[in-house]
N, C-alpha and C positions, 0 to 999 in steps of 0.2 A: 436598652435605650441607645438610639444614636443621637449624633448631632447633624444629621443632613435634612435638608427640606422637606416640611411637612408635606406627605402626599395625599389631598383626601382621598379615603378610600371612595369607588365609583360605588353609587347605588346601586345595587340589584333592580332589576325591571323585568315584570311579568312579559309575555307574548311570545309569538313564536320562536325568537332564538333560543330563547329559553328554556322553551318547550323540548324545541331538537336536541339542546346540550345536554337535557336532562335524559332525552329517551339514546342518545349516542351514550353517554356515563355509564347507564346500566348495562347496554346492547355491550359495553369493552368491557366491563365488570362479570357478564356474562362467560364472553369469550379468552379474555386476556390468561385465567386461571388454566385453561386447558388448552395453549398454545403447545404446553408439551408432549401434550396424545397428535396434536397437529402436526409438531415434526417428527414423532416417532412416526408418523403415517407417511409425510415425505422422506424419511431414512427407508423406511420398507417397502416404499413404490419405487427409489433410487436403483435400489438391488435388484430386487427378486422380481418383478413384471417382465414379459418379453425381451420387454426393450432398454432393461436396465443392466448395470455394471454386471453385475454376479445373477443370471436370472436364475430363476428356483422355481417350478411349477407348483411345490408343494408349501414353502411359504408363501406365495404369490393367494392363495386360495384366501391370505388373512386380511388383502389389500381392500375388497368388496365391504367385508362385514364391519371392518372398522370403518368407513367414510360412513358404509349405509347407518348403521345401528349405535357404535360404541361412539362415536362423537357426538351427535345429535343430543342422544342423554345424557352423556355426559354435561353436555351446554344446560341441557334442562335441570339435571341435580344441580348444579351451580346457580342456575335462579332462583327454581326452589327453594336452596337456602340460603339468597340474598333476602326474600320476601318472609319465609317464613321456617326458617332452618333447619332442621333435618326431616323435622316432619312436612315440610315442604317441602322437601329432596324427594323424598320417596314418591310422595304423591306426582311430581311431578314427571317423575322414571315412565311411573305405570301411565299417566295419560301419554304423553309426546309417544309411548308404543303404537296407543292406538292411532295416532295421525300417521304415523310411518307405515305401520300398515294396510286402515285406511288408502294411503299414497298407493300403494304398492296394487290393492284389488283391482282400484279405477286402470291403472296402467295396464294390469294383464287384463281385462276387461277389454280395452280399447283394441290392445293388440290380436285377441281371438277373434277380434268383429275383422281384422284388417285383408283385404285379400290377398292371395299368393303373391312374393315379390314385394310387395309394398313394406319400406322401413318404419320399421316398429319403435316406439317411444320405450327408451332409456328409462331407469329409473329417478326418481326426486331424491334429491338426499333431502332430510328434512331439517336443515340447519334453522332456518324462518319458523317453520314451523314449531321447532325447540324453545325458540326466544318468543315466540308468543302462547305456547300453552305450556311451557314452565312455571312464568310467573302467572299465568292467569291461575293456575291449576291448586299454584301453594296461596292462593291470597281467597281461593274458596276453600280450604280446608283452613286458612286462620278464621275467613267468617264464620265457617258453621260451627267450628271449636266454640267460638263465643258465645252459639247459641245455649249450648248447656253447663256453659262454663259456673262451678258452683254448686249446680243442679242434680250431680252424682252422688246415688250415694258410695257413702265408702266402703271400700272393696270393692267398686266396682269401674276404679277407674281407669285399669289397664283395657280389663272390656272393651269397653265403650272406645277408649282412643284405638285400639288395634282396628276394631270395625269398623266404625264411623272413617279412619283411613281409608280401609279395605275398600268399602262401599265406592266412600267418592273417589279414589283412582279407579274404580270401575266401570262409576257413570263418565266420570272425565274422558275417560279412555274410548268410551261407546262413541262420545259426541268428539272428540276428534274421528275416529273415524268418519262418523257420516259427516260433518260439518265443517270441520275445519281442514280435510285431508283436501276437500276438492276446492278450495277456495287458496288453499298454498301450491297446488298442480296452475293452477289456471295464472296464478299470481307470478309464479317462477315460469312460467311458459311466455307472458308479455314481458318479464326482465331479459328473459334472453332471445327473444326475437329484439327487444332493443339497444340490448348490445352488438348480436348481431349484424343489426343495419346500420349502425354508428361502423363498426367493423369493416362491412363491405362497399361503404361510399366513403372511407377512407376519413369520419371524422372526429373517430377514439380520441385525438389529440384533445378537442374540444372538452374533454370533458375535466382539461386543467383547468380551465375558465371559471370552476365549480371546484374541482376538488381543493385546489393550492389555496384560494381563499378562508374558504371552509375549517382548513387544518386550521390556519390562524386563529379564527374564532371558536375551536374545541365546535367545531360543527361536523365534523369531521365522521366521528365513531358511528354516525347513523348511517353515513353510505359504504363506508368501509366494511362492517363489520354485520349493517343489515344486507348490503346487498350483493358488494366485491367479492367480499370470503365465500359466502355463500357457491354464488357462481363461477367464482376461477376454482372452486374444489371439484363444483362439476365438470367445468373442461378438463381439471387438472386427470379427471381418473381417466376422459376419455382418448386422451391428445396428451398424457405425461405433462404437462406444462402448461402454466394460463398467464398471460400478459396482464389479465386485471391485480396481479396481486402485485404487480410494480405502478400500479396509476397511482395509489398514495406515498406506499412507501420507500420510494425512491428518495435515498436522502442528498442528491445533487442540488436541487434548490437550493436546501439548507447550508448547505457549503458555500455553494456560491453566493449567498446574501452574507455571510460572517466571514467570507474574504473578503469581501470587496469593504466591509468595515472594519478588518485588520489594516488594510490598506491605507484608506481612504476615512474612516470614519472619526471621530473626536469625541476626550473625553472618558468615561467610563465604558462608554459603548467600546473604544476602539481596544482599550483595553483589555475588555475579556471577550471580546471576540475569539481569540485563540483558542483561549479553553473552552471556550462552547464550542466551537468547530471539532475539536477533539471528541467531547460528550455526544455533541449530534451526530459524526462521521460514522465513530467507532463503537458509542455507547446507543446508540440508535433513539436517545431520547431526542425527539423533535421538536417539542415544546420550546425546548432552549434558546430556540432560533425565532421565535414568536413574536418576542418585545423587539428587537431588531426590526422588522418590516411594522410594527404598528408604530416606532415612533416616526417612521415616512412612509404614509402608505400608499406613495408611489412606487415604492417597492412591490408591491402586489404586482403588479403589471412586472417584475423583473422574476418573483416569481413563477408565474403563470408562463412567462415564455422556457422560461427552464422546464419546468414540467410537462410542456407541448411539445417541447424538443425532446426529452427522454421519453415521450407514450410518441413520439415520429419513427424514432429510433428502433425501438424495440418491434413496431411493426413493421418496418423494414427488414429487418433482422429473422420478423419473425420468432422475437425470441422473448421467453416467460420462464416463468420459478415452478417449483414442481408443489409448493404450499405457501404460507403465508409465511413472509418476512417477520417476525416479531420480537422484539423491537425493529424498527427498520433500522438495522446499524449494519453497512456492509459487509458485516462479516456476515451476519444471520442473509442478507443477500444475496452471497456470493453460497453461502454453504443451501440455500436452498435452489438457486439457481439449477435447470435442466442440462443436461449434460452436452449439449448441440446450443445452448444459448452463451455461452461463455462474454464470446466476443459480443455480442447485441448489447448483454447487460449493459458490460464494463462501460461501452461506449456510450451507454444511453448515462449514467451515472459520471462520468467525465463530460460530456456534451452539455448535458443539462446543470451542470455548474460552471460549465467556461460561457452559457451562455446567460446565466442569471449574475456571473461576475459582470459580464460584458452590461447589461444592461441598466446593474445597479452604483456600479461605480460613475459611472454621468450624473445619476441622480443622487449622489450623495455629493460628487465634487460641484457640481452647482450650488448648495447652499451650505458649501464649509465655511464660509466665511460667517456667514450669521449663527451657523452652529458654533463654532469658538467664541464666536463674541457674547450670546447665550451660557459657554462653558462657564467662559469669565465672570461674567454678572452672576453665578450661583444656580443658575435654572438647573435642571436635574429630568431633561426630559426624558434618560435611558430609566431613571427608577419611577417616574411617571407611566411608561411603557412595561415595565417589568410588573409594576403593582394591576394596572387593566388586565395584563395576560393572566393573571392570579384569578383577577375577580371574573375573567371570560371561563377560567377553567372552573371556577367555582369551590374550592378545595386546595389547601396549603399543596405548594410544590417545592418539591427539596433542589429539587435543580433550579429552580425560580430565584429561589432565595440565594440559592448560592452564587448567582450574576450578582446580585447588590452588594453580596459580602464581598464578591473579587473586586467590584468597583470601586473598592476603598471609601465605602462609611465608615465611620469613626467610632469606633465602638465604647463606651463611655467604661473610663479606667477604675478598678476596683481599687487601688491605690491612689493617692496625691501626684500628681506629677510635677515634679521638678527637674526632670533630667529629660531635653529634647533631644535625640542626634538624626539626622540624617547624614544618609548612607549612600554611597553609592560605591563605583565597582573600585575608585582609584584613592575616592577619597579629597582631591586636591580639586574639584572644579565645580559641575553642576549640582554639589551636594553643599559646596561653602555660599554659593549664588542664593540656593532654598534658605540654606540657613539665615542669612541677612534677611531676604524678603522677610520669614517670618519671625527675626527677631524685632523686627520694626514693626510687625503688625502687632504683636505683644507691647511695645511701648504706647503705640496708638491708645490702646487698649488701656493704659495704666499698670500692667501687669511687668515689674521688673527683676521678679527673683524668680522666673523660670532660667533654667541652662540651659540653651543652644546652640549646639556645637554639632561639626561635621568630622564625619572622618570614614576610610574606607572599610567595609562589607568586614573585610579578615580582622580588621582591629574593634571588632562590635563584641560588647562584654554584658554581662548582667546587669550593668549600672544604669544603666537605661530605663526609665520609663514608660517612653513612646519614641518609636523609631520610625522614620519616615524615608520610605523608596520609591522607587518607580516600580510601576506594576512589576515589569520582568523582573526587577530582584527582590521581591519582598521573599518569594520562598527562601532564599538564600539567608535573608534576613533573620528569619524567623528560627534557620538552625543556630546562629549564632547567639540569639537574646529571644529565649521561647519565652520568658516572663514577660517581655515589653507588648504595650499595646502597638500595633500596626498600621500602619496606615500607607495606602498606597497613592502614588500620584501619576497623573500623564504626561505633568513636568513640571521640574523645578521652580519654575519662574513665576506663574498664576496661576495655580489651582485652585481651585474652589474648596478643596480641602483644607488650606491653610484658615480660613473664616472659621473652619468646622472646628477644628481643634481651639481656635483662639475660644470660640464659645462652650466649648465643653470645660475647658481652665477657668471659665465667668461662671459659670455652672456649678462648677462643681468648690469655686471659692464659696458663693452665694449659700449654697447647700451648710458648708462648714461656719456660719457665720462671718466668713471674714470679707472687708469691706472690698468691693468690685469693684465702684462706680469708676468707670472709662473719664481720661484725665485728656487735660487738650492734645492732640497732637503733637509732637516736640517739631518746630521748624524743620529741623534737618537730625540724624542720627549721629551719635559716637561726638559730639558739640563740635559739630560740622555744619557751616553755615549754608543756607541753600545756597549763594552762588558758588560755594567751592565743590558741594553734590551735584548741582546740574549743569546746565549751559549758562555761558555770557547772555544778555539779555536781548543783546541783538548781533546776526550775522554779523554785522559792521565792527563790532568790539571783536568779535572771535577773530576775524582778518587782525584786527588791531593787534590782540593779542599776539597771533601766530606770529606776525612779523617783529615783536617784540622780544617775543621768545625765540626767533631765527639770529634776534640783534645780539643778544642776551649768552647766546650759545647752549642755551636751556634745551636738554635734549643729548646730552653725553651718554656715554656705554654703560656708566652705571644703573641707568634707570629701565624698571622693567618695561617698559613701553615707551621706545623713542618713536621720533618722528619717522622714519624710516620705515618704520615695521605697521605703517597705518595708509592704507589706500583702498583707491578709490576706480573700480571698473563699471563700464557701461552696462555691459552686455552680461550673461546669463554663462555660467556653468554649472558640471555636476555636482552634486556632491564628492566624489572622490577628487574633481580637480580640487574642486575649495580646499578638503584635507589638505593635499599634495602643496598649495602654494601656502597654507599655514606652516605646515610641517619646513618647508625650504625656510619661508621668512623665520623662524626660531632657529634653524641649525643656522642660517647666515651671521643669527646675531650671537652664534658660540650656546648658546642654550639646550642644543641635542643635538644627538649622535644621529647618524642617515635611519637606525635603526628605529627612531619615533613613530615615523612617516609608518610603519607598519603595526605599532600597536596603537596609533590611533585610528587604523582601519581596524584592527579586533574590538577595540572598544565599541564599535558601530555595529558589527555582529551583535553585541551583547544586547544592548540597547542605545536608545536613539539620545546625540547630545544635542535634540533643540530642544531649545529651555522656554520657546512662548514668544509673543510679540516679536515676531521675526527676526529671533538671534540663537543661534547655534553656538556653541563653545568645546569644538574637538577635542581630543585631547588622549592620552595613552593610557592603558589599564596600569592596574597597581603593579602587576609582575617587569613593567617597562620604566623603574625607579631607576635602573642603572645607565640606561639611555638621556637622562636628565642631568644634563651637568651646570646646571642656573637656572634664578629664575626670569621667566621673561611672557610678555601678550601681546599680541600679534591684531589688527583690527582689521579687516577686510571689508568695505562694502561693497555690495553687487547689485547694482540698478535694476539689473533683469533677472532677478531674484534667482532661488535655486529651488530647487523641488527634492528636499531632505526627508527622503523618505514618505512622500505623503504630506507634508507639512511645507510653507512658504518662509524662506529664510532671505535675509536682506543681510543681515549681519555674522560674519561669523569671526568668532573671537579665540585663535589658537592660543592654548594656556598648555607651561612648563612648568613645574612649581618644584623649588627644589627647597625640602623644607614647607618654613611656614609664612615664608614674606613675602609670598604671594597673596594670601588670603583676603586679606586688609582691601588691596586691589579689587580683588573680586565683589565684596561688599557693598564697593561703591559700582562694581560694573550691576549689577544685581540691583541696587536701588536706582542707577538711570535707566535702565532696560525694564524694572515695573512703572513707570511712566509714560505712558502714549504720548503726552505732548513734548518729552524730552525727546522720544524716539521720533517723533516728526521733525523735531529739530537736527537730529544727527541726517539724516532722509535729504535735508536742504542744503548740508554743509556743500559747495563749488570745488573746494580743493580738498588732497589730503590735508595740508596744513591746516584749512580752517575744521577737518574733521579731528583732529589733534588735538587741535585749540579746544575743541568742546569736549574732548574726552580728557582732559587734562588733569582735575582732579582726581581720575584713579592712579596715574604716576605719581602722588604727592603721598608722604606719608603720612 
């Protein structure tokens, strides 16, 4: 049971796509089992042919009969017994001989008629031919078994099943020869006269137009695996290497669509992006990368150029794999790769993701802003896109599932929970911020004997319940408190997770009989009145104020946020300037050591402190405690925002915390910063002083 947004499952619909998914599932189901006689055939074409590493004349002799014979049946006992299991295996063996053979007369047939000089036609491997009189072969020995099924008598029923086998792999095997042998010659003759004129007018690339979509929709295995394997095997025995076995499985695409949403993207999505670029890179499952372009599928258009760019590439290059990539995971790439392609590949595979980054980062940073505001309101369109790629594939996917679980649903707690902590790396900032947002969303709620408390990652114990991180540190998390439930977030400040868990504590009160009903709203938190949590009511009173409080001399060394340490610039810097003049404005005011300024850049390695609604809050990892000699925060705005990593930052709030009388502060910086109409108000402040004025309640104790 989770507690995130109901997805309907999509309908199943008859027609052609469906058609092709189904006959692509079986055509990989076919194929996929016997990838390792495939690369045992590209290991021993590597070596021992002419023109390989170690050549061997006398293994080389083994290179022929396995492409011709031992693959082919082996494809065929594999349907065989998908359709009807070993006794469809067998029957299957003995027909697909006869269509190989068959193959073989018509050829030497053709080539005695041919005259002196004139180049003689090659052999068919009969790979097509296997995938269609495999299963045809075992699904007429399931029919004709039915006919006398029951009808035996006993003792006689080894009989009968030995011969009645014997028989129809006999006839099977006649009627591939005359019938189906020349109809897969003549069929493999126009696939590769059509590769070859896409080839020689230079328009191979085209056919990303077709394949890159395709993968998306699991439409994929019909052209892959009916017709690419097929014929890059045949150039592969002629020509060592075939270009067609990188037009799908090149996993640059996929890379480059789940960086540019590491980058760029928001949400669940942008969060396990990583880890699927790892799985797709390395692990060569491509799927992963699927829900990504269908929740924009203006991405298609960034894939397709990535993949036009790696099938440009490789024909310049001139360069191809010596068998079939399988999984396509670089490594299986690189170790199938011909020994003269090296450089082609690598480039076609780095090309073709620096240019689907290139293409899809525009298209994601054009609608980040309605995608965040989407995050905010609870839509969930990466697990809307994750559940479609399920129901495109038609069949639970382990790597599918494992994107939702890394997105941080909320996994419903076999225990009562009472004990909330969030965690982060220091402990002292963006983790006390979460905790106030969602200790106020629990009073909203009526709900007031949950604990929720922050503290850092090293000081996380079994007492826990549910513990809440940012994606980057939940693993770290989870060594610390493996019993607590998890939940990851993309930041502190509004996640859409905080809804989830408040409903799952409603849920699961309701479950145990105990009374839920949601109580009004409390005005303000901690019996604090709204005007002491938010802003003066009008600009005009904040000026009033400021200069009251300039009269008043409000604004002494004691307080962790003076006047001083709160301003106001025009113009636009980096993120590391912003650190640097947080990190100066705290040691000016005796707060930290010069040393800060450098574990609040490690912290930003770790992960990112924008907290949402365009406010950042830097600050030092847990090991830069001794650099902290008071507590004190710091308010910067910057007109012309900053670009924090991927994210729009307006505010950033450097935070020292020495001890715990910082926290309190935090609370209320956390409760004006979940406010858009309080943040619009901070946006309009003229002066630092009147930006002061309206930040004033978090210096009060």
């Amino acid at each position: 049971m989770t507690t995130t947004s109901a997805v309907a499952e999509p309908r199943t619909r008859g027609g052609l796509r469906v058609g092709i998914q189904k006959v692509g599932t079986f055509m990989s189901g076919m194929i996929m089992p016997n990838i390792p006689a495939l690369i045992a055939w590209g290991i021993l074409t590597a070596f021992v042919i002419d023109v390989g590493w170690t050549p061997n004349a006398a293994l080389a002799t083994m290179v022929g009969p396995m492409i011709h014979y031992l693959l082919p049946i082996l494809i065929a006992v594999q349907a065989g017994r998908m359709v009807y299991q070993d006794r469809g295996a067998v029957v299957a063996a003995i027909a697909v001989f006869g269509v190989i053979a068959g193959s073989d007369f018509l050829i030497a047939q053709f080539n005695a008629g041919l005259a002196e000089g004139e180049s003689e036609l090659g052999q068919v491997h009969m790979f097509i031919g296997a995938m269609i009189m495999g299963p045809l072969a075992a699904w007429v020995m399931k029919h004709l078994d039915r006919l006398w099924k029951g009808k035996i008598k006993a003792g006689f029923e080894m009989l009968v099943n030995m011969f009645s086998a014997g028989i129809a792999g006999f006839g099977l095997g006649v009627l591939g020869f005359y019938v189906l042998a020349p109809v897969i010659n003549w069929f493999m003759s126009v696939l590769s006269g059509a590769v070859g004129w896409l080839v020689e007018n230079g328009l191979l690339p085209l056919t990303s137009v077709l394949i890159e979509p395709a993968k998306v929709f699991f439409l994929n295995n019909a052209i892959n695996h009916g017709v690419l394997t097929p014929l890059g095997l045949a150039q592969s025995e002629t020509d060592g290497k075939s270009i067609l076995f990188l037009l799908e499985a090149n996993p640059g695409p996929g890379l480059g669509v789940l960086l540019a949403f590491t980058f760029f993207g928001v949400g669940a999505a942008r969060a396990t992006a990583p880890g699927a670029a790892i799985i797709q890179f390395l692990g060569g499952i491509h799927e992963v990368y699927f829900p990504y372009v269908l929740m924009k599928p203006a991405l298609l258009l960034a894939v397709i150029a990535g993949g036009a760019t790696g099938v440009t590439t490789n024909v310049l290059f001139q360069s191809g794999l010596r068998a079939p990539a399988a999984p396509g995971s670089i490594i299986a790439v690189l170790f199938q790769t011909a020994g003269d392609s090296y450089l082609g590949v690598i480039l076609s595979v780095i090309l073709s993701a620096a240019v689907t980054f290139a293409v899809a980062a525009p298209i994601l940073l054009a609608s980040r802003k309605r995608d965040l505001a989407a995050e905010a309101a609870g839509a969930d369109g990466f697990g809307a896109a994750v559940a479609q790629t399920a129901a495109n594939k038609g069949k639970a996917s382990s790597a599918l599932s494992g994107l939702t679980a890394a997105g941080g649903a909320v996994l419903a707690p076999t225990a009562d929970i009472r004990k909330i902590v969030f965690a982060c790396d220091a402990g002292m900032g963006s983790s006390a911020m979460g905790a106030s947002v969602l200790r106020n969303k629990f009073k909203a709620a009526g709900i007031t004997d949950i604990d929720v408390t922050n503290k850092a990652i090293a000081n996380l114990d079994a007492s826990a319940d549910l513990v809440i991180t940012q994606q980057q540190l939940t693993d770290r998390a989870k060594q610390r408190a493996g019993s607590a439930v998890h939940v990851s977030v993309d930041n502190f400040m509004n996640s859409p997770r905080y809804d989830e868990v408040v409903n799952m504590v409603l849920e699961q009160r309701a479950a145990s009989s105990v009374d839920a009903e949601p109580q009004p709203v409390p005005a303000a938190p901690d019996g604090l009145s709204g005007a002491e949590v938010g802003a003066p009511a009008t600009r005009a009173e904040a000026r009033a104020a400021a200069a009251a409080e300039a009269e008043s001399g409000v604004g002494n060394g004691d307080r962790v946020l003076v006047p001083g340490n709160v301003r106001i610039h025009s113009g636009s810097v980096s993120r590391d300037e912003a650190i640097r003049e947080a990190a100066d404005l705290l040691e000016s005011a005796g707060a930290v050591t010069k040393a800060y300024f450098d574990a609040m850049l490690a912290r930003e390695q770790t992960v990112s402190t924008f907290m949402g609604n365009e406010l950042a809050i830097p600050h030092g990892t847990n090991e830069a405690k001794d650099a902290i000699l008071a507590s004190s925060l710091t308010v910067v705005r910057y007109d012309g925002g900053i670009d924090w990593d991927g994210d729009d930052v307006t505010f950033v709030v450097g935070i020292a915390g020495k001890g715990d009388e910082h926290l309190a502060l935090l609370q209320n910086v956390a409760i004006l910063f979940s406010d858009e109409e309080q943040v619009a108000e901070l946006k309009k402040a003229e002066t630092p002083e009147e930006l002061y004025a309206l930040l004033k309640a978090i210096g009060e104790d």
